[in-house]
C-alpha positions as CSV (number, residue, x, y, z in Angstrom):
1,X,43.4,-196.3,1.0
2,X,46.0,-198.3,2.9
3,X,46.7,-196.0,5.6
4,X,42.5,-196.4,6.7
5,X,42.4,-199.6,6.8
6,X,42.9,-201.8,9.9
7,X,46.4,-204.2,9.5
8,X,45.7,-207.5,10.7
9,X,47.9,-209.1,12.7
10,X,48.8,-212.6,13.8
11,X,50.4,-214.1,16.8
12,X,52.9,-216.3,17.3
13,X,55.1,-217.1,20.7
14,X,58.9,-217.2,21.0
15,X,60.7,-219.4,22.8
16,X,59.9,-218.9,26.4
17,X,55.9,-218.7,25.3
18,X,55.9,-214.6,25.3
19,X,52.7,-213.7,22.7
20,X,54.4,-211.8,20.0
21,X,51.9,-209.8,17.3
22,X,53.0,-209.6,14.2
23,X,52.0,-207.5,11.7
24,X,54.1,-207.4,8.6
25,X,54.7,-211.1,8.2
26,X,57.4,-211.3,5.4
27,X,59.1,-208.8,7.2
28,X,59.4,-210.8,10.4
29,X,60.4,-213.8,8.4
30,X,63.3,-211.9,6.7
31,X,64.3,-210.5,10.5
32,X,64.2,-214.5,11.9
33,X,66.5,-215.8,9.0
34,X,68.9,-213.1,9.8
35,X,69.6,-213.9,13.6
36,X,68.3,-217.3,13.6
37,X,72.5,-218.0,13.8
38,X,72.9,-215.3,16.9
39,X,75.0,-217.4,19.6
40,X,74.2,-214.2,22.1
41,X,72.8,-215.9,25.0
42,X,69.3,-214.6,26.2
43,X,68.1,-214.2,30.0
44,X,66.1,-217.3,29.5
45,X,69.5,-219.7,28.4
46,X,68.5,-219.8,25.6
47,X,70.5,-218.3,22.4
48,X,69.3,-215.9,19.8
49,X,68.9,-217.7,17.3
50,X,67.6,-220.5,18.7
51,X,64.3,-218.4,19.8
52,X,64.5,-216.5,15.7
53,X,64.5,-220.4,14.6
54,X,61.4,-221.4,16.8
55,X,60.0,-218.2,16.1
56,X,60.5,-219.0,12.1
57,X,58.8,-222.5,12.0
58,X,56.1,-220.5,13.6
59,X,55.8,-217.7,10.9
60,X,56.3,-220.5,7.7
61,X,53.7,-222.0,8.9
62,X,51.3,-218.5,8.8
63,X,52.3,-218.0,5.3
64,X,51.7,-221.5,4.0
65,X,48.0,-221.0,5.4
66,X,47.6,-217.2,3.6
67,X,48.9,-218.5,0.4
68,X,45.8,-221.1,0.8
């Protein structure tokens, strides 16, 4: 049964090297491509979308290694 079993999760970091766990991995790439264009500035300088876009290359890069 789904809900007993243990979800595995990955990490990635965003753009100022925070560890993020992920554990639904096609849902985190769907959420980077839709504010990867966010020109909201973030505490770090850095926009919104620029951190989503790091965060992306990241999170292709996971799924081209499960589909292996």
């Amino acid at each position: 049964m789904y809900l007993s079993q243990k979800l595995k999760t990955m990490k990635i970091r965003d753009i100022t090297g925070k560890s993020i766990e992920v554990t639904h991995l096609n849902k985190a790439i769907k959420q980077c491509k839709l504010c990867r264009n966010s020109p909201f500035l973030m505490g770090s300088g850095h926009t919104v979308g620029e951190n989503h876009t790091f965060m992306l290359s990241q999170l292709d890069e996971l799924k081209r290694k499960s589909n292996t």
